[in-house]
C-alpha positions in Angstrom: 59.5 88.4 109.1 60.0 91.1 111.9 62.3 93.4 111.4 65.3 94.0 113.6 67.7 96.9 115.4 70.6 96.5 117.2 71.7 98.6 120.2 74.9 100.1 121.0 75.0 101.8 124.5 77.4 104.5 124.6 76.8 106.0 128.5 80.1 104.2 129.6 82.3 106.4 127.3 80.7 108.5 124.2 77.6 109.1 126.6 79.6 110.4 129.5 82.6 111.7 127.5 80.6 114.2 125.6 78.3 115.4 128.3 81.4 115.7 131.7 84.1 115.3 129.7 84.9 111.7 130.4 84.8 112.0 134.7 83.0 109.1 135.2 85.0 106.8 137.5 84.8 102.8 137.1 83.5 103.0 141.0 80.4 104.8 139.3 79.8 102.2 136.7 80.7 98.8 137.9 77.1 98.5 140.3 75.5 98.8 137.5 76.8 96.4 134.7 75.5 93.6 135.4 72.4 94.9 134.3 73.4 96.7 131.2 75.2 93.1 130.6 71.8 91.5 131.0 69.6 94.2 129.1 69.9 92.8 125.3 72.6 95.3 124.4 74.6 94.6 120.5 77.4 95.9 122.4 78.9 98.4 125.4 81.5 101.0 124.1 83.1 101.5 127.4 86.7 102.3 126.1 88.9 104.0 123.8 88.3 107.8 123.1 89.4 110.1 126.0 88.7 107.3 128.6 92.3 105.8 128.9 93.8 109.8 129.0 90.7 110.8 131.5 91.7 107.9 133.8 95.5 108.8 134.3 95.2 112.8 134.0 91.5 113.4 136.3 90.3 110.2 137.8 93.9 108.3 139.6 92.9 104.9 138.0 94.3 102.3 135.3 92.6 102.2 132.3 93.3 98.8 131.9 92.1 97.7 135.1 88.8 99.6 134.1 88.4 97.7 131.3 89.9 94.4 133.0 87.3 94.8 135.7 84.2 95.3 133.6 85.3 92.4 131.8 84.8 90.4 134.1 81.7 91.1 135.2 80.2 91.2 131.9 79.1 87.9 130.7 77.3 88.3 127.7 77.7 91.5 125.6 80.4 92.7 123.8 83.0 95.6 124.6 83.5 98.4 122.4 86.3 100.5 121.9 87.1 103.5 119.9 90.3 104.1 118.4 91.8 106.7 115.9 93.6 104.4 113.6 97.7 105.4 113.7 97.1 107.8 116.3 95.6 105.1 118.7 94.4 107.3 121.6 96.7 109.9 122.0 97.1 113.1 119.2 100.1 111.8 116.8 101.2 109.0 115.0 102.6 106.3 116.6 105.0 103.4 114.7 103.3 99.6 113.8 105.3 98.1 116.6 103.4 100.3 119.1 99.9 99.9 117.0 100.0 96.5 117.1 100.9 96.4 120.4 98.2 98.1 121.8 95.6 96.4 119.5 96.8 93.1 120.8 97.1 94.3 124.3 93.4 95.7 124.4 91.7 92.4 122.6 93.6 90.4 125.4 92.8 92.4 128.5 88.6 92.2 127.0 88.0 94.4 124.2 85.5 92.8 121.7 85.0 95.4 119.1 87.6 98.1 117.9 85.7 100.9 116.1 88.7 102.6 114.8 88.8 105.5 112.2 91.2 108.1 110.7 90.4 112.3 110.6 91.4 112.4 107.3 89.4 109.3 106.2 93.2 108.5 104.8 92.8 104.9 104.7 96.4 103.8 104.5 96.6 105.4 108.5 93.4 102.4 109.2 95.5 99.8 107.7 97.8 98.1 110.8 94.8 99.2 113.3 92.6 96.7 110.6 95.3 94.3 110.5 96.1 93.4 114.2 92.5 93.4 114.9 91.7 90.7 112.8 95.1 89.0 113.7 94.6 88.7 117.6 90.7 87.9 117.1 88.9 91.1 117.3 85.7 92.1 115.4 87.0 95.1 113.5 84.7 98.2 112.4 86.4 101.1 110.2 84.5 103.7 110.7 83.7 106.6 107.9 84.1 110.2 109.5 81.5 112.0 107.8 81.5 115.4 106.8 79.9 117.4 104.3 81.8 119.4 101.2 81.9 119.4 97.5 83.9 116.5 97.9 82.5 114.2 100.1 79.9 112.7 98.3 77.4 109.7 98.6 79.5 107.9 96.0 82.7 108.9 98.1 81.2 107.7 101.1 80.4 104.4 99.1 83.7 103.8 97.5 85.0 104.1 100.8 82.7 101.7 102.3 83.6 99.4 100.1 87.5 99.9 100.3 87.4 99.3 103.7 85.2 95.9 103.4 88.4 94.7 101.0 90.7 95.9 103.8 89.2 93.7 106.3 86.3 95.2 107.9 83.6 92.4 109.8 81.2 95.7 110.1 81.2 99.1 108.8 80.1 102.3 111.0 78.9 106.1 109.8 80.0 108.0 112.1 78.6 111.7 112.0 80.6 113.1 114.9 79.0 116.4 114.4 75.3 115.4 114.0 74.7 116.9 110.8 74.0 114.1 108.8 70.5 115.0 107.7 67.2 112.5 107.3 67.3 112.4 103.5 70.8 112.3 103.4 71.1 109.8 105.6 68.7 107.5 103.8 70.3 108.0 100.7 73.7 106.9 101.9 73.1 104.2 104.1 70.4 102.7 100.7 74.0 103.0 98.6 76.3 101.4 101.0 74.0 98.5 101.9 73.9 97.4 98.5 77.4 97.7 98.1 78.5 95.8 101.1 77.5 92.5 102.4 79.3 93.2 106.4 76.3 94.9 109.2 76.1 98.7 109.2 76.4 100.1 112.3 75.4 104.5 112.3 76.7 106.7 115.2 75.5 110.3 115.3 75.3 112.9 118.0 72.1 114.9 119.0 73.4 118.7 118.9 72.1 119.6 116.2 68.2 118.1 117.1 67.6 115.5 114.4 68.7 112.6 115.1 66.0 111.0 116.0 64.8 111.5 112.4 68.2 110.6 111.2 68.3 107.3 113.3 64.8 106.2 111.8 65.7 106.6 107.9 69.0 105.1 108.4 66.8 102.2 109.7 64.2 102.0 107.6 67.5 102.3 104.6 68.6 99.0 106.2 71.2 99.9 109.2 71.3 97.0 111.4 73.1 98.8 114.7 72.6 102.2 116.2 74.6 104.0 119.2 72.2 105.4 121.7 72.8 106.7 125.2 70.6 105.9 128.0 68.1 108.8 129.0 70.8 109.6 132.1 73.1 110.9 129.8 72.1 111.0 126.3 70.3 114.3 124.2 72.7 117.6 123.3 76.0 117.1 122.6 76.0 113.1 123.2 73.6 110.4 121.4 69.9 110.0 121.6 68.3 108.3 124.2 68.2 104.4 124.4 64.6 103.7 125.9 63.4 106.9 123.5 64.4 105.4 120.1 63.6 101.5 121.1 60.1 102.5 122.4 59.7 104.4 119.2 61.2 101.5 117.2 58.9 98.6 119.1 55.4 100.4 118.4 57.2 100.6 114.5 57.2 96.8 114.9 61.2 96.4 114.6 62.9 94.1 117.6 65.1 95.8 119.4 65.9 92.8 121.6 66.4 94.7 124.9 64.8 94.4 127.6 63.5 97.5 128.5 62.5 96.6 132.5 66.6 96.4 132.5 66.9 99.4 130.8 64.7 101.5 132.8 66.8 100.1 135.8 70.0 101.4 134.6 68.4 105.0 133.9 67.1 104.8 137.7 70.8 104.0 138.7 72.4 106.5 136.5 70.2 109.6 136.8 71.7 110.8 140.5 74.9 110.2 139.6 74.0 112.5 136.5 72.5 114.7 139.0 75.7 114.8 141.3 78.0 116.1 138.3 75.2 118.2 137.8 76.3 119.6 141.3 79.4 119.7 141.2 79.4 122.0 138.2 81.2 119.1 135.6 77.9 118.9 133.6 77.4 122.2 132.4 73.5 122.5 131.2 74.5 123.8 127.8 75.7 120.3 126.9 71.9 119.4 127.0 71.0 122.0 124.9 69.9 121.5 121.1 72.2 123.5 118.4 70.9 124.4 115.5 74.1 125.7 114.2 75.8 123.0 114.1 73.9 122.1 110.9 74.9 125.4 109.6 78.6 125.6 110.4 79.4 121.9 110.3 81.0 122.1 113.9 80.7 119.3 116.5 78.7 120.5 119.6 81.8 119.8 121.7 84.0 122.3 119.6 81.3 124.7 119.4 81.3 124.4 123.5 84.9 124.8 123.6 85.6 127.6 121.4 83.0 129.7 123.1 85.3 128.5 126.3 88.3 129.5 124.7 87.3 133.0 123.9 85.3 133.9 127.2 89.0 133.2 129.1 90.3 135.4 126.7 87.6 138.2 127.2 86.7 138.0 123.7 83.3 135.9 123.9 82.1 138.8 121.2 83.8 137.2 118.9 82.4 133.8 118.9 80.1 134.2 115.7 83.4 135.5 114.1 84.9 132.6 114.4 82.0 130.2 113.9 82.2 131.7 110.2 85.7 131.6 110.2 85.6 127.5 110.8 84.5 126.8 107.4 87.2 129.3 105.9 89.5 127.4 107.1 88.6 124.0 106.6 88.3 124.6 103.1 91.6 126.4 102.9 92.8 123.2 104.7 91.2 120.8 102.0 88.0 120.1 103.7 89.0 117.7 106.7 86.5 116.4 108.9 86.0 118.2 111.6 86.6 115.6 114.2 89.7 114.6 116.9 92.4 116.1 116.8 91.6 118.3 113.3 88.2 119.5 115.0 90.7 121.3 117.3 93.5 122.1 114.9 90.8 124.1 112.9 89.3 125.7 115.1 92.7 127.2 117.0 93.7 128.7 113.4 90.0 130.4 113.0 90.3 131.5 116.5 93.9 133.2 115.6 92.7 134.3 112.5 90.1 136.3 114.3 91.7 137.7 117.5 95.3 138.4 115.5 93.1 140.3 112.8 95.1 138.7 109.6 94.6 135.4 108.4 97.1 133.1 109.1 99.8 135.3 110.8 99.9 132.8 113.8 100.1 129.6 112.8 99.9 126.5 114.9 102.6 123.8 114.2 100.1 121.0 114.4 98.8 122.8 111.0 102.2 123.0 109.7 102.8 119.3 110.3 99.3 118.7 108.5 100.2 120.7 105.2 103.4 119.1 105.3 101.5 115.4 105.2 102.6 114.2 108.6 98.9 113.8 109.4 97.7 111.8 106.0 96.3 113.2 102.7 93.8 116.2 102.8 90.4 115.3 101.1 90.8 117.8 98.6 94.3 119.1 97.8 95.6 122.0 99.5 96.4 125.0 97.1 99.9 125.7 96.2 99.7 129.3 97.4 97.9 128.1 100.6 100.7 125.4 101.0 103.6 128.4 100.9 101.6 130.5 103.3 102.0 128.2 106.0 105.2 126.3 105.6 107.0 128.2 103.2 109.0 125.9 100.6 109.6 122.6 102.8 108.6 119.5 100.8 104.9 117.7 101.5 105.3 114.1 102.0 103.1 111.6 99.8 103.9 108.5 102.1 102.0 107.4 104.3 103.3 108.7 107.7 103.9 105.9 109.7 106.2 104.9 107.1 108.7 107.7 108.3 108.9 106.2 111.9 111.3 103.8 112.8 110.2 101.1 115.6 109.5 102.5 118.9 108.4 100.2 121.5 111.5 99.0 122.5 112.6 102.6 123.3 109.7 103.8 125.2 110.0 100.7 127.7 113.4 101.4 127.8 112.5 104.9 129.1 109.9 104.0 131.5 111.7 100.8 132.8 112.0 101.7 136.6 108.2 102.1 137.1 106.6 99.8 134.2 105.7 96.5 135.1 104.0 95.3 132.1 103.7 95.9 128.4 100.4 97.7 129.3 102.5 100.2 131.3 104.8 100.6 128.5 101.7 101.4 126.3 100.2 104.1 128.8 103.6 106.0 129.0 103.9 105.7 125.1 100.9 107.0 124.9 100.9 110.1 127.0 104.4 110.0 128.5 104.0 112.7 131.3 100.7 111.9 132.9 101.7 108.3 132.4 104.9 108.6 133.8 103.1 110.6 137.0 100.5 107.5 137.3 102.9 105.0 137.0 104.9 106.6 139.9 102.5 107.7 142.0 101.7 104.0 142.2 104.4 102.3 143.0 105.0 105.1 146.1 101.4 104.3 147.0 102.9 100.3 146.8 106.0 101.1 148.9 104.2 103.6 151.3 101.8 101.2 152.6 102.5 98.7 155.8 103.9 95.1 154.9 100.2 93.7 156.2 98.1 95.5 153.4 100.7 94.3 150.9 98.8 91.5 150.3 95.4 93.1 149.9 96.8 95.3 147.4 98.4 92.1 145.5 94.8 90.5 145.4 93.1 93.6 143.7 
């Protein structure tokens, strides 16, 4: 019996997002999808993430026309999407009304597959994301952040697995955001949760760190049935390994990968100046094609590493970056060992930055770390200390409920709010979502609408 791989391709959103921050515009992909739709792909992930807040804030266009559009052009493969559980795609909770909303909203407008996961690996804050998927017809994937500690072990990992397989779950993903999920490690873990679970096992990881090649190939031969790769274009460093690489690789290993590679090689041709142009243009810095060792020393996703190093040359203190690289873990176990991914990859890494550049620990603290101690973000892996909880919010009680349950109902409100410019409920949802930049779009289009003479009214209507 041959043995088989799935492909995801990730170049229309992880790909892209973690090599020029999200720029790509649906102009650049749409010439091209047709042939990603016929090249044998499991599924695109062309959503989710920072696409929807890229779109309003850098790139003038509606994310849900993006998605509407490759929709219909793509005939055969699945859409992928990538959501963080009550947080949907902004960097808060939101209520259920508004979840569940937006859930429905992108399964109608052509979303296949929502990958959604939680920071905190707090399950209860997966639990309306899960059940609205599987309510408006979705394929639903939880996904496990990993992240290395005392704590998070392979039998964590597991029990979680199979938590969220009773929850709902039609397939199961490992996401190592950081790209430190090693060979052996990896083996081990994906061995456990296959014979735990009976749904596919999908394994995302990220190349900074220069393994996961090796990674990718013992998760396989453990039993994953899916990986995320990136075509060549766009894929090594800080974004996933590249597509024709790993299924060559995987062929001459005697595995079906099921693509068809003439295809792929077609979309690398297409993609590669457009790579290029960015590469121009100054939006794709080289050093997000650079391998980082590091990373598998300081558990920190390549992006954060990136940014930090950002942060502190702007301040004049680029000197300081090692500093604050061993700061990170300090303060991620102060913080009870959270996974080091959207938004607390940036939380902790603010607070080691202050720690450093104030000279005491914790003197400055952010208030999104407040709101984390308190609870409002989920439960901590590992509880916080008692003395570590009074140093940053004093005596004010820590909620044990889950957060969502302290908002009331919102949707009505927010449409309320944006009533004069939204014409849909997928307007509302933008504007809920990030209300200033959504608020901006929404008005700079209907100027563009009443701007424009009465004979291209029409042709605007038809788009």
């Amino acid at each position: 019996m041959t043995k088989e791989i799935l492909f995801t391709e990730t170049v229309l959103r992880d790909g892209q997002q973690s090599q020029i921050a999200t720029r790509m515009p649906t102009s650049d992909m749409l010439p091209i999808i047709q042939t990603l739709d016929e090249a044998g792909y499991h599924a695109l992930e062309m959503w989710g993430g920072a696409t929807f807040d890229a779109c309003i804030r850098f790139l003038n266009e509606d994310p849900w026309e993006r998605l509407r559009a490759i929709r219909k052009a793509v005939k055969h493969t699945k859409l992928q999407m990538l959501l963080r559980g009550q947080n949907l795609l902004g960097y808060k909770n939101y209520a259920d009304d508004v979840v569940e909303a937006f859930v429905q909203k992108s399964i109608e407008n052509g979303i296949d597959i929502i990958r959604v996961f939680d920071a905190l690996n707090d399950t209860r804050n997966l639990q309306t994301s899960i059940e609205a998927t599987k309510k408006f017809g979705g394929h639903c994937q939880p996904a496990i952040s990993y992240t290395t500690s005392d704590f998070h072990t392979i039998d964590y990992f597991v029990g979680l697995t199979a938590e969220l397989e009773k929850m709902g779950a039609d397939s199961i993903c490992i996401k190592d955001m950081a790209g430190i999920l090693t060979p052996d490690d990896a083996y081990r873990l994906v061995t456990e949760i296959k014979n735990k679970i009976q749904v596919p096992l999908e394994v995302h990881t990220h190349a900074t760190s220069g393994i996961s090649e090796m990674t990718y190939l013992k998760a396989i031969e453990a039993g994953a049935d899916i990986i995320d790769t990136a075509i060549s274009s766009f894929s090594g460093g800080t974004s996933q390994p590249a597509t024709e690489s790993m299924a060559l690789a995987l062929e001459n290993l005697g595995y079906n990968t099921h693509l068809d590679m003439k295809k792929v090689a077609e979309a690398a041709d297409y993609f590669n100046p457009i790579r290029d142009k960015f590469r121009e243009e100054g939006v794709l810095n080289p050093k997000v094609k650079d391998t980082e060792p590091k990373t598998l020393i300081y558990k920190v996703p390549g992006g954060m590493l990136s940014n930090l190093l950002s942060q502190l040359t702007e301040q004049g203190l680029a000197d300081k970056y090692e500093e604050v690289l061993r700061e990170v873990p300090k303060v991620r176990a102060d913080l009870g060992y959270p996974p080091l991914v959207t938004p607390l990859s940036q939380m902790v890494g603010t607070q080691a930055v202050m720690n450093v550049i104030s000279g005491e620990r914790y003197k400055m603290i952010p208030k999104e770390i407040k709101d984390y101690v308190k609870g409002l973000y989920g439960k901590p892996p590992v509880e916080i200390s008692k003395e570590m909880t009074k140093l940053i919010i004093g005596e004010e009680e820590v909620i044990t409920v889950r957060p969502a349950d302290l908002l009331s109902p919102e949707l009505q409100e927010y449409k309320k709010e944006i009533e004069e410019y939204a014409k849909s409920t997928e307007d509302v949802l933008m504007y809920a979502l990030f209300p200033q930049q959504g608020k901006d779009f929404l008005g700079r289009r209907e100027d563009r609408f009443y701007d424009v003479p009465v004979q291209e009214v029409k042709v605007i209507l038809d788009i």
